[in-house]
C-alpha positions as CSV (number, residue, x, y, z in Angstrom):
1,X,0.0,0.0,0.0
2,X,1.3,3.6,-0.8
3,X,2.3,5.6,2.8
4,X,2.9,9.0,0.6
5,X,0.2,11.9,1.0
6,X,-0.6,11.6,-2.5
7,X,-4.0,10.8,-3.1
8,X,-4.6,8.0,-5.9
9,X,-7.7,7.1,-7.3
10,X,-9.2,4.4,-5.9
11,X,-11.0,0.8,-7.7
12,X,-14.4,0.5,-6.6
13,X,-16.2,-2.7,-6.4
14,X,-19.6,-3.2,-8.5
15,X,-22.5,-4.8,-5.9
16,X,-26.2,-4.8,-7.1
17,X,-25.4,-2.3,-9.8
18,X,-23.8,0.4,-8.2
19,X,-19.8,1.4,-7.9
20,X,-19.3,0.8,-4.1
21,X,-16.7,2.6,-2.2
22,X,-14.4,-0.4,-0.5
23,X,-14.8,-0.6,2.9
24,X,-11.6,-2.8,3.1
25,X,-8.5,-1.8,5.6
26,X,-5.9,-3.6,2.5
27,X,-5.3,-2.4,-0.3
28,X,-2.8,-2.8,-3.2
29,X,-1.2,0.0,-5.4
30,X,-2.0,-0.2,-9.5
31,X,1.5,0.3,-11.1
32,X,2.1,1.7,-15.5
33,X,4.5,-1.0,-16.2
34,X,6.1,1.3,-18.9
35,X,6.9,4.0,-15.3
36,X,6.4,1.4,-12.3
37,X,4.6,5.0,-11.4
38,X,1.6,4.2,-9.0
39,X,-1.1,4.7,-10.8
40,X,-4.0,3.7,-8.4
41,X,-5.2,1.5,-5.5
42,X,-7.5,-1.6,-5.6
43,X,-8.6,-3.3,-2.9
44,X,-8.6,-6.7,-1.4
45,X,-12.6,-6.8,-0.4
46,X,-13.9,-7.6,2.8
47,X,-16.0,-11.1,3.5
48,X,-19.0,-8.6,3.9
49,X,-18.4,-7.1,0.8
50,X,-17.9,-10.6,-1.4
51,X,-21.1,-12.0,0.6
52,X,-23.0,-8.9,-0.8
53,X,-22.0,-9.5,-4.2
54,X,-23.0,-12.9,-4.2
55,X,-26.0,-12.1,-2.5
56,X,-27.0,-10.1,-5.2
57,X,-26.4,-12.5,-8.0
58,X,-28.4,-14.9,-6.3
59,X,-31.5,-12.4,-6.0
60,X,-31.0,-11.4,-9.7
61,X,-30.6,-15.0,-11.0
62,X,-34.7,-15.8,-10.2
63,X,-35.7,-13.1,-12.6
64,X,-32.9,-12.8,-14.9
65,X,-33.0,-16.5,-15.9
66,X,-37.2,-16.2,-16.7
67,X,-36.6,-12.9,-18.4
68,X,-37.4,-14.1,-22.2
69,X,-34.3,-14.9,-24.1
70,X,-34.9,-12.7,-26.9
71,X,-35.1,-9.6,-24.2
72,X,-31.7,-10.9,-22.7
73,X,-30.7,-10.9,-26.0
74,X,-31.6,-7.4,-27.3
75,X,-29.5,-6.2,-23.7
76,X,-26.4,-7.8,-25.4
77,X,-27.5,-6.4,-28.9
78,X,-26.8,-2.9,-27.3
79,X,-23.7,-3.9,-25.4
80,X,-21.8,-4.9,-28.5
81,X,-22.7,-1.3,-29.9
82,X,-21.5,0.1,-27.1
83,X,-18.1,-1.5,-27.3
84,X,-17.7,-0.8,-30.7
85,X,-18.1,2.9,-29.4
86,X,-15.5,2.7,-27.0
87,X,-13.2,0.0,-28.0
88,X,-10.4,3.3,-28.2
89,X,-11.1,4.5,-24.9
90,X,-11.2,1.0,-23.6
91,X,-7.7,-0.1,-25.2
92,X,-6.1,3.3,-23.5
93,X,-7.1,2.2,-20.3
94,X,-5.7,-1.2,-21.1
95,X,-2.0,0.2,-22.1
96,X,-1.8,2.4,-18.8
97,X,-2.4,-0.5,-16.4
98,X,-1.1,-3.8,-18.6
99,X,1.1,-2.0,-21.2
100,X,0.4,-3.6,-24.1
101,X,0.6,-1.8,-27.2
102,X,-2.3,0.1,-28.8
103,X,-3.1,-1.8,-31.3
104,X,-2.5,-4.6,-29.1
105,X,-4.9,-3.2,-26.9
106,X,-7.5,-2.7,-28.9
107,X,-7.1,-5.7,-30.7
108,X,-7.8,-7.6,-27.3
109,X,-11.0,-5.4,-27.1
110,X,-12.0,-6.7,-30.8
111,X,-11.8,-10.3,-29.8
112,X,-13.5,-10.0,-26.8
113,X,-16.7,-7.7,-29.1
114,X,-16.8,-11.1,-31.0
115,X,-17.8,-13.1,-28.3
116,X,-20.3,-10.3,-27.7
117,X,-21.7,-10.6,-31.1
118,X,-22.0,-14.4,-30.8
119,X,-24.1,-13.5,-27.6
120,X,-26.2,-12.0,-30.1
121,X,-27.4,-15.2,-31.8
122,X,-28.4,-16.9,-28.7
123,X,-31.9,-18.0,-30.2
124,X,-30.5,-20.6,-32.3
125,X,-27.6,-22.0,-29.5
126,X,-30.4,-22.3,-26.7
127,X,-32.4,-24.9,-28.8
128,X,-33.1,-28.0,-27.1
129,X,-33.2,-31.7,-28.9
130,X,-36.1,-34.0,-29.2
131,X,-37.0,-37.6,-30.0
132,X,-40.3,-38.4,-30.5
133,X,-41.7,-41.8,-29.7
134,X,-38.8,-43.5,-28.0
135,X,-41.3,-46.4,-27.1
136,X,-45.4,-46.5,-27.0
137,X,-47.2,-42.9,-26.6
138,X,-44.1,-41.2,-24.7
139,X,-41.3,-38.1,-26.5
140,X,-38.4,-37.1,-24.7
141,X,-37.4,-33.4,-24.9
142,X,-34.1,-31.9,-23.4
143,X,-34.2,-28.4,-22.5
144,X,-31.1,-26.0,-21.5
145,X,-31.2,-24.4,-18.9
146,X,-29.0,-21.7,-16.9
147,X,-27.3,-23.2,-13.6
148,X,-27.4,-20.1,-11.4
149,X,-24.7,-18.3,-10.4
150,X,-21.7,-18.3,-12.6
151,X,-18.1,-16.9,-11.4
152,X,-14.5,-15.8,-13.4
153,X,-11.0,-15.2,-12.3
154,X,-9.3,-13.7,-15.3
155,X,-5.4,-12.9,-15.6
156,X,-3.8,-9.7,-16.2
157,X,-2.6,-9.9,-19.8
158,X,-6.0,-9.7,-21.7
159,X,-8.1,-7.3,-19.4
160,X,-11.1,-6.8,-22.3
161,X,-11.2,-10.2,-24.0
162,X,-11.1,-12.9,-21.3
163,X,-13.4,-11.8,-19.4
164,X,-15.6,-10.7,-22.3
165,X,-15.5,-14.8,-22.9
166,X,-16.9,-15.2,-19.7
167,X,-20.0,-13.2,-18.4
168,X,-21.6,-12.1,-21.7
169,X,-22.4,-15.9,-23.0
170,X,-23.0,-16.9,-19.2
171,X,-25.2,-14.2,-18.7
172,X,-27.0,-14.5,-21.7
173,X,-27.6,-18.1,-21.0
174,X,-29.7,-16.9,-18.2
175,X,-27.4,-16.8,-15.5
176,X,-25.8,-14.2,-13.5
177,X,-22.3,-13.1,-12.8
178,X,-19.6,-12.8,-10.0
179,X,-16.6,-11.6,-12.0
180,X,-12.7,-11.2,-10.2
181,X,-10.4,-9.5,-12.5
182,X,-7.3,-9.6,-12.0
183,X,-5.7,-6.8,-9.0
184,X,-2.8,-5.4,-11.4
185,X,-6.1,-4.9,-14.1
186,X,-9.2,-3.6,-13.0
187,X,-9.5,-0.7,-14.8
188,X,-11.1,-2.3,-18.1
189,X,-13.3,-4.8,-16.6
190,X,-14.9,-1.9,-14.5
191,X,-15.5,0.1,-17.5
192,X,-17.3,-3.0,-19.1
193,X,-19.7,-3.2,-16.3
194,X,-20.7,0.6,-16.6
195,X,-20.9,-0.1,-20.0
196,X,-23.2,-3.6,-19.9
197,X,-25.4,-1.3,-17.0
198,X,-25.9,1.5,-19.6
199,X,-27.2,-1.4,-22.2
200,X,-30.0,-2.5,-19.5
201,X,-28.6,-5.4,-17.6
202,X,-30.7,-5.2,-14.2
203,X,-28.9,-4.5,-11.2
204,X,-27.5,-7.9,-9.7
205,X,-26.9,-10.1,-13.1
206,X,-23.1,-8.7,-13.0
207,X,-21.1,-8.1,-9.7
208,X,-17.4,-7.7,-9.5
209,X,-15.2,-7.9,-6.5
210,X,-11.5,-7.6,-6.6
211,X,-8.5,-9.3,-4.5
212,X,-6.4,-11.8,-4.4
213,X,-6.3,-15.6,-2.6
214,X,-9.7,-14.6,0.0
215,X,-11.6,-14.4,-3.1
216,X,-10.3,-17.1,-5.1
217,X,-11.3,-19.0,-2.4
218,X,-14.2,-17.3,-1.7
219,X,-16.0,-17.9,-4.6
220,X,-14.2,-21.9,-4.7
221,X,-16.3,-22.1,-1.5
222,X,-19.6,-20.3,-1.3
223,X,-22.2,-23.0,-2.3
224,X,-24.2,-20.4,-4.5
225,X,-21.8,-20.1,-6.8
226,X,-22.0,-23.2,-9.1
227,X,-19.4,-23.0,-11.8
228,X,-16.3,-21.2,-12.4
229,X,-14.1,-20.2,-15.1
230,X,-10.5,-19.5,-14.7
231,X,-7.7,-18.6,-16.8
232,X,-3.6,-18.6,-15.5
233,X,-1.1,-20.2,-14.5
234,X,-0.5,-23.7,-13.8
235,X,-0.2,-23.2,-10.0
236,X,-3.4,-21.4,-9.4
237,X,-5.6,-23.3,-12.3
238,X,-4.9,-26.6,-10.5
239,X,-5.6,-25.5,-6.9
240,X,-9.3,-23.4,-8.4
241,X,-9.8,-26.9,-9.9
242,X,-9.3,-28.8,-7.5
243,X,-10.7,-27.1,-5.0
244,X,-13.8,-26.0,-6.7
245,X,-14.8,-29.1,-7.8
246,X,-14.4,-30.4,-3.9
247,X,-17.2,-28.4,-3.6
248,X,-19.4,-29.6,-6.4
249,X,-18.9,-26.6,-8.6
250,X,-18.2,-27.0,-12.5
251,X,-14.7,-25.9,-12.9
252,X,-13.0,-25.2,-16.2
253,X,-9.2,-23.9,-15.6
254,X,-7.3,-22.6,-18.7
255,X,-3.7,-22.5,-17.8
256,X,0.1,-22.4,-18.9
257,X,1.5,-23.6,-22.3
258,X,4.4,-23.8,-24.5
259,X,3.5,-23.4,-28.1
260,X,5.5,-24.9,-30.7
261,X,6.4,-23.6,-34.4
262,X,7.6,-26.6,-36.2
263,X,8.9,-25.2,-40.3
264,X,10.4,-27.4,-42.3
265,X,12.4,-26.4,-45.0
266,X,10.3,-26.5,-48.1
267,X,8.0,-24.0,-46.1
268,X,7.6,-19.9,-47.7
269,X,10.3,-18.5,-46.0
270,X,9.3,-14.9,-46.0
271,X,5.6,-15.8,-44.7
272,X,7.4,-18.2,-41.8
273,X,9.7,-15.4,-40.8
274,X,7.4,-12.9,-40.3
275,X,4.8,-15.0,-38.6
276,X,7.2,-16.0,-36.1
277,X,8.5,-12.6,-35.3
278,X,5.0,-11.3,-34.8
279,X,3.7,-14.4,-32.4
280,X,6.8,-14.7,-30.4
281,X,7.1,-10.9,-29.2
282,X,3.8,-9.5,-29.7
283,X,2.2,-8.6,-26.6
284,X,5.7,-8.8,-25.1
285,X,5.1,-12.5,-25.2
286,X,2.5,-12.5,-22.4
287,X,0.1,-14.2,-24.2
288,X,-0.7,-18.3,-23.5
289,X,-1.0,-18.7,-27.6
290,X,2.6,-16.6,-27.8
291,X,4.5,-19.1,-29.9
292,X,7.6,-19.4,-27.5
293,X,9.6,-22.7,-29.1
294,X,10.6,-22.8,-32.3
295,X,12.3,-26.3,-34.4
296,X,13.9,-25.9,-37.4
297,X,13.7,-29.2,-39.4
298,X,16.8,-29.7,-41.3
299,X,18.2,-26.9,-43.6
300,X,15.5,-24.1,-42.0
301,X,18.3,-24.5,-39.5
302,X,19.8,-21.8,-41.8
303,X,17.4,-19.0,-41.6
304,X,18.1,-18.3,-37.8
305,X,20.3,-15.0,-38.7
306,X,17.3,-14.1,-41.1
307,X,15.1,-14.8,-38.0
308,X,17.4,-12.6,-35.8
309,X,17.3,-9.6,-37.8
310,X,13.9,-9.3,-38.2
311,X,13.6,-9.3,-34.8
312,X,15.9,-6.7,-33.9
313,X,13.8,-4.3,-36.0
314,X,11.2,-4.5,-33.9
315,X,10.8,-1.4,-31.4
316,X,10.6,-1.6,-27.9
317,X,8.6,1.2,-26.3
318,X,5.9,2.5,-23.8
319,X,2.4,1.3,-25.5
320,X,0.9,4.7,-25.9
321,X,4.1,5.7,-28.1
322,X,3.7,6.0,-31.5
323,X,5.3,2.9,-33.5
324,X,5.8,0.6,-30.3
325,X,6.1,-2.8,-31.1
326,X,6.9,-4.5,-28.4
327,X,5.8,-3.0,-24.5
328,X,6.7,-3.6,-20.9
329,X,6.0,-6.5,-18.9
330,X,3.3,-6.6,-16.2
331,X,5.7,-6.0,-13.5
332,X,9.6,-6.0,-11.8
333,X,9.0,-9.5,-10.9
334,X,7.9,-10.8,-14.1
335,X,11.1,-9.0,-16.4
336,X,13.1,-10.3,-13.5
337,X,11.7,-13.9,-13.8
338,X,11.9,-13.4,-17.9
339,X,15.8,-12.3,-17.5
340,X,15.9,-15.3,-15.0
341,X,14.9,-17.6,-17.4
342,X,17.2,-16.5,-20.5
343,X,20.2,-16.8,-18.3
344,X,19.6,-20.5,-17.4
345,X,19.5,-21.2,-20.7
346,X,23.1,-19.6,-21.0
347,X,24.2,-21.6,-17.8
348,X,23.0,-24.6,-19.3
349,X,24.7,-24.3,-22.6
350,X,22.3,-22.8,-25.1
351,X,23.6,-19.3,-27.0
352,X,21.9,-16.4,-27.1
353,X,21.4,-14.7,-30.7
354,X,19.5,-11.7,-29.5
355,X,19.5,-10.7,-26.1
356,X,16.6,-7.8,-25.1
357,X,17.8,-8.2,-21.1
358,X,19.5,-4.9,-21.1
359,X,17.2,-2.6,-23.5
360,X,17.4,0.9,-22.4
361,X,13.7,3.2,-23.4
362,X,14.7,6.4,-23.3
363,X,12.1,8.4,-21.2
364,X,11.1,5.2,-20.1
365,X,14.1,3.8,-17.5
366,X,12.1,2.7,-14.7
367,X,10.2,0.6,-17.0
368,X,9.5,-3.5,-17.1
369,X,11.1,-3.6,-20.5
370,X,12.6,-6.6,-22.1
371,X,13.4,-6.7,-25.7
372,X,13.0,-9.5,-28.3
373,X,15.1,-12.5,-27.2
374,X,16.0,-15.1,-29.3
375,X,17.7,-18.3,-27.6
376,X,19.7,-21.1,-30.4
377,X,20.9,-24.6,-29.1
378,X,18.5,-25.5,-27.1
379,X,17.4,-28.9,-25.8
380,X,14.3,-30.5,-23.8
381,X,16.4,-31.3,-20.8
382,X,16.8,-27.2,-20.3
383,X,15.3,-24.8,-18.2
384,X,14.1,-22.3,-20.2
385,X,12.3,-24.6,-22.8
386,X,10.9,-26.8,-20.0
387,X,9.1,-23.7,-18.5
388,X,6.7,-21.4,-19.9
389,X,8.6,-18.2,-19.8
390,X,5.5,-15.7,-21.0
391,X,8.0,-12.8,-21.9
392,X,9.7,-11.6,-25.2
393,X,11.7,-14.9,-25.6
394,X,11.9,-17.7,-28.9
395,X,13.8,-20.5,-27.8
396,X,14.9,-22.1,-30.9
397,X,15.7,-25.8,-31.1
398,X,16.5,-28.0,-34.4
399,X,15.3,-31.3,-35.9
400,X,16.9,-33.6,-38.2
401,X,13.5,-34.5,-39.2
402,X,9.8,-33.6,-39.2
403,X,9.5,-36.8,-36.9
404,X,12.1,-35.9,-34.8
405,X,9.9,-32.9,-34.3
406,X,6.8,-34.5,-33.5
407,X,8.4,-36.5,-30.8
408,X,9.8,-33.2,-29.4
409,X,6.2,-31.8,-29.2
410,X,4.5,-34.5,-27.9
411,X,7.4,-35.0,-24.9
412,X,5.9,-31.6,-24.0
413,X,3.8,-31.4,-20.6
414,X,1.8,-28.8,-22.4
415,X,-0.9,-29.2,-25.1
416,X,-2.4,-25.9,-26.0
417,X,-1.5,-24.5,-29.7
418,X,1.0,-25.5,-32.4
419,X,1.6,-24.7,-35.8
420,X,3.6,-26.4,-39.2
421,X,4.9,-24.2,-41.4
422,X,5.4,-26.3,-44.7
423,X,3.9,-26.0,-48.3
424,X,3.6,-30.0,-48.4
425,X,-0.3,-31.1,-48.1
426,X,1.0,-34.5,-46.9
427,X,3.2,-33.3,-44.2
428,X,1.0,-30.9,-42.9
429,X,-1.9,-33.7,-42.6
430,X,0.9,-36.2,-41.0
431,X,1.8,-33.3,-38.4
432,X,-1.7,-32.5,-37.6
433,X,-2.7,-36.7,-37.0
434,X,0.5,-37.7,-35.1
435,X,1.0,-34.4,-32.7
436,X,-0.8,-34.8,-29.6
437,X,-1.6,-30.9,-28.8
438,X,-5.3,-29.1,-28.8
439,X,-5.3,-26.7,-31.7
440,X,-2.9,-27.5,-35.0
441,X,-2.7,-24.3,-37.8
442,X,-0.9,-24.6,-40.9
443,X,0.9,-21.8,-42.4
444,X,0.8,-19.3,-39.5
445,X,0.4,-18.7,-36.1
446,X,-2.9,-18.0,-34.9
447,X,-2.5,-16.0,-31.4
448,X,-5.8,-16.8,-29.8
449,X,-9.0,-19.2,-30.1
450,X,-11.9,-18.5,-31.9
451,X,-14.8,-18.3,-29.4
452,X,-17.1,-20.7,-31.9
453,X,-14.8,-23.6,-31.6
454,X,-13.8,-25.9,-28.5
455,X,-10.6,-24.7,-27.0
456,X,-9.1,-28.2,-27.6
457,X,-6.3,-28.0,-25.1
458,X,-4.7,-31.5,-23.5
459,X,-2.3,-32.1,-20.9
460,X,-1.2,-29.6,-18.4
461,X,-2.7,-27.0,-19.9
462,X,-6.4,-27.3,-19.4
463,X,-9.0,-29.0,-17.2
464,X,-12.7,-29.5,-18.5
465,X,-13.8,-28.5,-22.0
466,X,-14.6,-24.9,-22.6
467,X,-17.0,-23.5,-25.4
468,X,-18.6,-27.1,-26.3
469,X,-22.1,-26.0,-28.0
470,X,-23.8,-28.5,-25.5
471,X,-21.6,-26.9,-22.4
472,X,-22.9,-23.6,-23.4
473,X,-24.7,-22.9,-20.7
């Protein structure tokens, strides 16, 4: 908490449709990650406060779920038009607490608008199945139906569009909403409820609390709350899942990975290069779709110093600076952790082609900035490939073969995206059949999910299905 006289402005919490003043004795300072300048205060609420919340979801959820569909429908109709109008002011608010980019930024408030749109088709989703005369004068029909209340925990480097996957389709559905953005954050999420309040959502379908382990486990606990959706790291998805689903919630926990770009040497070269130069270090690399490993299959081996100057024209600035490229990270500790990472690759024998640990920003010195980072010779058994590093950083290993590569990939503890880069029909359908990951793309990287398909992640990275049309609701 800041001890200086200066007065900051402070994060309110959102309870039965009004912006509520925190009653709480801790709170915790919002940093600029381009300044490490304290930019505001957030606080950890209070049990009362969280009960409150909940309370209200659970009075909203017996009217909200029989309001008609069509009426919850034309409420998200006007949200998405709302965003639209704002996506500019939203993605500003974005770079001064996360740091992204601008066009980064706003780009994160496109993607989530999509999944508002979608919201807007609800009618045909919602449709139940039937099967008429499954033995003498008797039908069977299946309705869905909303569950109740519905909870998110969302991470810090996509403040518009995860949780833009969450409470619009859940709410739409019928049910209502206990959202916890994350602390560093809040700024965007609380702008989203003003603006989903201004579209008509009654008081009570969206509530949003902030803090940090009390209201993880919080809402893991409080037997109202019936399902959660979480997206971050390894260590927290796996304690939200398993303690959530102790308590008979439905749990789905999006967390870590360590995206591979396997290009073989027949692949377009200019098309490869520049695909992964922009999904390694856009975002600074905090994204869970960043594509962080790369092997080179045979003679692509020979297009690292190609790959290593097109990094080093990228530029590294503040977000809100014209022609940034590449921003801060979130905060001291993650650039520290990123910088910790490159390093144990160097201790363990790999060589570093491009090093971004000591990038100066002029104007900008306090700042969380590392540059593009570009790590040859790299093995499994290492450190820095083993981990997910979520920073600026391709760690680049090779392949005497495509098969060679597929073993690589599937050794892997995580199973979230990949991609082949090859102009060979036949080896592109052998990769996508014999690599054991969720999501295969040919040709370039894609740097999210679509909303309308299953996020089909395996391993360590997920736990439950997310966005199965008949797990809608």
């Amino acid at each position: 908490r800041n001890n200086t006289n200066v007065v900051f402005s402070t994060t309110k919490l959102f309870i039965d449709g009004k912006f509520v003043e925190s009653k709480s004795p801790e709170w915790l300072d919002i940093h600029n990650p381009a300044t490490n300048e304290v930019i505001g205060r957030v606080p950890k609420a209070t049990h009362e406060e969280m009960l409150a919340a909940v309370d209200s979801c659970s009075r909203a959820y017996h009217t909200w779920s029989e309001t008609s569909i069509l009426a919850r429908q034309q409420i998200f109709l006007r949200y998405q038009q709302l965003i639209k109008d704002n996506i500019k002011e939203l993605a500003k608010l974005i770079t001064l607490e996360q740091g992204k980019t601008l066009a980064d930024a706003e780009g994160d408030v496109f993607r989530g608008l999509q999944v508002v749109e979608h919201t807007c088709s609800i009618t045909s989703l919602m449709l139940g199945e039937t099967l008429p005369s499954i033995t003498k004068d008797m039908d069977t029909y299946t309705y869905r139906m909303p569950i109740g209340v519905c909870a998110g925990i969302t991470p810090f480097n996509f403040p518009a569009m995860i949780p833009l996957w969450m409470f619009p389709m859940g709410m739409v559905c019928g049910n209502t909403y206990l959202l916890k953005p994350s602390e560093r954050v809040p700024g965007c999420a609380m702008m989203l409820a003003k603006l989903l309040q201004d579209a008509g959502a009654p008081d009570g379908t969206l509530n949003i609390i902030h803090g940090q382990h009390d209201a993880v486990n919080f809402i893991c606990d409080h037997p109202a709350i019936k399902a959660i959706s979480f997206v971050g790291s390894n260590q927290a998805g796996e304690y939200i899942y398993e303690r959530g689903s102790k308590n008979g919630k439905r749990v789905q926990s999006n967390m870590g990975a360590k995206n591979h770009g396997v290009v073989m040497p027949d692949a377009n070269k200019e098309n490869t290069l520049n695909q992964l130069v922009g999904a390694a270090f856009g975002a600074a690399g905090q994204r869970c779709m960043a594509l962080s490993t790369a092997i080179l299959v045979g003679e692509a081996r020979n297009w690292l110093p190609e790959l290593v100057e097109r990094a080093k024209g990228l530029r590294v600035n503040a977000g809100d600076q014209p022609g940034a490229d590449v921003g801060p990270l979130i905060s001291p500790q993650a650039k520290e952790r990123v910088n910790s990472l490159i390093q144990s690759g160097v201790d363990e024998g790999a060589k570093v082609l491009l090093d971004g640990r000591n990038v100066k920003v002029k104007g900008y010195e306090n700042g969380n900035f590392v540059g593009p980072t570009i790590v040859s010779n790299v093995t499994p058994d290492m450190k820095c490939y083993k981990e997910e590093i979520f920073g600026p950083v391709l760690v680049v290993l090779e392949a005497d073969s495509l098969d060679d590569a597929i073993k690589i990939v599937n050794k892997n503890p995580y199973g979230n995206g990949t991609a082949i880069f090859t102009t060979n029909g036949a080896v592109a359908r052998k990769y996508t059949h014999e690599v054991d990951v969720g999501q295969v793309i040919f040709f370039f990287f894609l740097i999210f999910s679509f909303f309308i398909h299953e996020h089909g992640w395996v391993y360590n990275t997920h736990f439950q299905c997310i966005n199965l049309q008949k797990e809608r609701v």
